[in-house]
N, C-alpha and C positions, 0 to 999 in steps of 0.2 A: 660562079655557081659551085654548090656544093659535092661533095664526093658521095657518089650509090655505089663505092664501093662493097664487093659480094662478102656476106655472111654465113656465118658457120651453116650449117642445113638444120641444127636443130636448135640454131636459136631462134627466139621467140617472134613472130610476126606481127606487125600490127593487119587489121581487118582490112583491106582492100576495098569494102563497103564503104569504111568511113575517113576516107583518104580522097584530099582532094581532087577534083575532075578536072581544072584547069593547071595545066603544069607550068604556065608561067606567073598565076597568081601566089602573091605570099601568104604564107599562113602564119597567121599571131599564135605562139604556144603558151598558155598560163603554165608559169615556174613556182614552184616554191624553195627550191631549193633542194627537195628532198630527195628519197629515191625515184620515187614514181615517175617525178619531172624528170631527171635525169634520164631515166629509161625512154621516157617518150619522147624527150630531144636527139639522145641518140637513134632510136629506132628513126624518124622522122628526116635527119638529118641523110641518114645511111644507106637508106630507101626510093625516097620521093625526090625529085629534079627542084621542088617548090622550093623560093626563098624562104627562111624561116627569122621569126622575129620571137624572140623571150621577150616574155613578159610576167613582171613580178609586181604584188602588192605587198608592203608589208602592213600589217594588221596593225601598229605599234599596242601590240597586247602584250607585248613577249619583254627582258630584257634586251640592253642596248646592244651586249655581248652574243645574245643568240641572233639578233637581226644581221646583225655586222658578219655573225658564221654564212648565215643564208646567202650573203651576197655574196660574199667569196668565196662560197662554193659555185653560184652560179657564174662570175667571172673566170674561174679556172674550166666550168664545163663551156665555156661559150666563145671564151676569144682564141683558143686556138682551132676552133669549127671556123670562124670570122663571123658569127651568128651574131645580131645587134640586140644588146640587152635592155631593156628600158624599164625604169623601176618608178614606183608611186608609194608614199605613207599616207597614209589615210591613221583617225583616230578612229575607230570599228565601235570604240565601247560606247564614245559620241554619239556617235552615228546609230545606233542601238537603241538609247537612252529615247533620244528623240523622235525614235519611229515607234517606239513602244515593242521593240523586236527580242529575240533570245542575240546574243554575241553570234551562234550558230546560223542564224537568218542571216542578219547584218552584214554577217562576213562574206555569204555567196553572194548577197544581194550587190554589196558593194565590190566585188571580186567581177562580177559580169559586168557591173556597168564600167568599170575601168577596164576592161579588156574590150570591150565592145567599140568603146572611144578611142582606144590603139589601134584596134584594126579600120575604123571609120579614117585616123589620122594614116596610117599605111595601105588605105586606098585597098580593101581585102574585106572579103563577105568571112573569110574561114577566120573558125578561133578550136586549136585543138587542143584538149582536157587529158590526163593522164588517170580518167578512174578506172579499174579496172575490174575481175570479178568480186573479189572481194569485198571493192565498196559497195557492189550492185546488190551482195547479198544483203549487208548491212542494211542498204537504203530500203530494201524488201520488208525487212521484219521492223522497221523504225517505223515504216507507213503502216504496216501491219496493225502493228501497236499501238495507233493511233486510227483505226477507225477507216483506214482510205479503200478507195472502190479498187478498179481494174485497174482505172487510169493510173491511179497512185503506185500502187503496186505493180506495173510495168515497170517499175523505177525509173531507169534512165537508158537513152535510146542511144543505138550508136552512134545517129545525126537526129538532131533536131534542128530547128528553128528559134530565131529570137530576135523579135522586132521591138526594137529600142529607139526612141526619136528620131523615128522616121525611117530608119534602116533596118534590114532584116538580114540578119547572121546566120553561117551556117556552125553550129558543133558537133564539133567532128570528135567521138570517143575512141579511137583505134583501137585501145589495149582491153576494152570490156569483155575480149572474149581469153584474156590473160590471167592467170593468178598470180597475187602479189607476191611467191616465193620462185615465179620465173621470171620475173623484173628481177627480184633479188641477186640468183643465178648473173642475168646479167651484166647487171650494173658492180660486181664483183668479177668479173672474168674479164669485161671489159678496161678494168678501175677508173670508173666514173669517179670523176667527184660530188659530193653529196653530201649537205648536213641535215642530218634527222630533229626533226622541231620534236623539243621535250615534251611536250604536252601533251602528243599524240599517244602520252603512255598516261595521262589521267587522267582520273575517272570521273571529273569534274564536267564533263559532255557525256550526254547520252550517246549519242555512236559510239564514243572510247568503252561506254558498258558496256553495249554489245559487243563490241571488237574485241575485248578483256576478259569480261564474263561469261556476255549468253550466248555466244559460239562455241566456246569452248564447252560451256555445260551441253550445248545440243552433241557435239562430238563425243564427249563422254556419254549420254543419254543413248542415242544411236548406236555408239561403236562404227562410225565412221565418218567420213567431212563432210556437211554438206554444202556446203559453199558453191560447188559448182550445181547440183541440184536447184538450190533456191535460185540461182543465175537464172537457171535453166527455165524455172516456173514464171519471172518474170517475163521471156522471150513469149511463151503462150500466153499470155495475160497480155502483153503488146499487140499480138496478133488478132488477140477475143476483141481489144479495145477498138485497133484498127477497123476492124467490121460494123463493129456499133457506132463510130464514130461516122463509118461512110453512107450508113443509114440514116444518120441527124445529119448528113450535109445538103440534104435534097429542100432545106429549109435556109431561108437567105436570112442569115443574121444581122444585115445590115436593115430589115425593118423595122420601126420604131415601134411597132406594135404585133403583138401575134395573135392568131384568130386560137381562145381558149378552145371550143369545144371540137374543133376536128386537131388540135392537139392532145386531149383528153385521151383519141384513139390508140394513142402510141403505146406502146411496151413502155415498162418504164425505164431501162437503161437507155432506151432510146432519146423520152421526154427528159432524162436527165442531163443528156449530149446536148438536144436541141437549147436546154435554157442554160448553161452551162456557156456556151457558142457566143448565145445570144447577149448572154449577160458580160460575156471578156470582149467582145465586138462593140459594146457601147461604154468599155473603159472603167466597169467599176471595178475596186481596187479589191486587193486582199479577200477575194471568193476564197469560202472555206466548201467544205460538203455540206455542213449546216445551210451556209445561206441557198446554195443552189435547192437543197431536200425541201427548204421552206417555201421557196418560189415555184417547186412543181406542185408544194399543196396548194396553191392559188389557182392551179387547173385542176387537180384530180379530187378537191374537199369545197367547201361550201363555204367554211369559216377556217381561217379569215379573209380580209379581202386584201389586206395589206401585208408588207412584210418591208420590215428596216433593213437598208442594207450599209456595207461602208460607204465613204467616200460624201456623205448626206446623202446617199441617194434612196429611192421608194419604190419598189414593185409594186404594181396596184394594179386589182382586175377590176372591170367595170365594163356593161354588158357586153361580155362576151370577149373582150380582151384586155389582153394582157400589156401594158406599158410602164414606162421607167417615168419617175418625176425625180428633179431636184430638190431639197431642202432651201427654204434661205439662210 
């Protein structure tokens, strides 16, 4: 078992919320190497009784030289903890190509399902993430900017859920109520080891804009930070979503069909939870807010009666309900 040995008093905490509840379960940590990883292997390690397992992908995006720094920085944070590293290369840009995805998609997408298979293989629901407020703000104004409801703009919660063939994962964000220059603090005072991915400074990703540019312009705009602010709006926008969300649960998604015109009655943030529900409960793929906004007009408009969705699949009303067909 690992050392809880005690900590300065004003170093930084992770959340309590979002820390595992069984203390003899392991918890998988996604590493990249960086600082952020590092911070929350030490916090994790320092704190919590749980065994803990790194776990790293490398994207092979990068050179051979910057992957080879990642790992040995994560070898130097990790074998003298006795923590077990376990590492994967994946081709991302592949794997992108072929899904029709941004590299940005790809890379979460493939990032959770290889951590998800780590912790299914080390026998553990938990998988803990190192984002903190800073990216929450980022994730805030990126959905922003892109059109997204509450839901979206809640960004990222300190636990959620993630059911992946067959299993349901718990993720655990500890450090979202941190800013990335008290990890910094940290992992300096500590002397972590840590290699910083070069890319995270270009401007070649839309988050890097935001992180580089439109923070900064808001800071100069403002004349102050708002980073923990924007944090702050997502935590009420989780809360707003939570309620509306507990309002569309009194309707069971698992029917294959819903009765359109006493759904017609609903609010519409509500009608948009219910078919939202309904529509990720019977597996179609890749829901935008287009397709759901189009499947509520199948209850609350006249015309039309259909709507294409991914996956071949068809929203179709026909009298009086609502159901899914397949394509051939």
């Amino acid at each position: 078992m690992h050392s809880t040995r005690a900590t300065e008093p004003d170093a930084p905490a992770p959340n309590p919320a979002a820390l595992p509840t069984d203390p003899g379960v392991p918890v998988v940590v996604g590493v990249s190497g960086g600082l952020d990883s590092a911070a929350l292997l030490h916090l994790l390690h320092t704190r919590i009784p749980n065994p803990l397992i790194a776990a790293h992908l490398d994207h092979g995006l990068r050179l051979v030289s910057e992957r080879d720094a990642d790992q040995a920085a994560l070898r130097a944070l990790c074998s003298p903890r006795n923590i077990p590293l376990i590492t994967r290369s994946l081709d991302v840009a592949q794997s992108a190509s072929s899904h029709h995805e941004s590299l940005e998609t790809a890379g979460r997408r493939e990032r959770l399902r290889f951590l998800s298979e780590t912790a299914r293989e080390c026998d553990t629901r938990y998988i803990a993430l190192a984002h903190h407020a800073d990216d929450q703000a980022e994730t805030l104004l990126f959905r922003l900017l892109r059109g997204a409801g509450a839901r979206g703009l809640a960004a990222m919660r300190p636990v959620t859920h993630l059911a992946l063939a067959g299993s349901t994962f718990q993720i655990l964000r500890p450090l979202l109520h941190l800013r990335k220059d008290d990890l910094a603090q940290l992992v300096h005072r500590e002397n972590l080891p840590f290699h910083e991915d070069v890319s995270n400074a270009s401007h070649a990703f839309a988050r890097n804009r935001i992180r580089h540019t439109l923070l900064p312009a808001l800071r100069e705009v403002l004349q102050r930070d708002p980073v923990l602010a924007i944090a702050r709006s997502a935590e009420l926008l989780a809360d707003d979503d939570d309620f509306l969300q507990s309002l569309a649960a009194h309707l069971d998604p698992e029917q294959p069909e819903l009765p359109t015109r006493s759904l017609a009655d609903l609010a519409h943030p509500v009608l948009g939870r219910v078919i939202q529900r309904w529509l990720e409960w019977h597996r179609v793929p890749d829901l935008s807010q287009d397709h759901i906004r189009n499947v509520t007009r199948l209850i609350t408009q006249i015309h039309p009666a259909k709507v294409n969705l991914p996956g071949n699949r068809v929203a179709r009303r026909n009298n009086g309900r609502l159901f899914l067909e397949s394509l051939p």
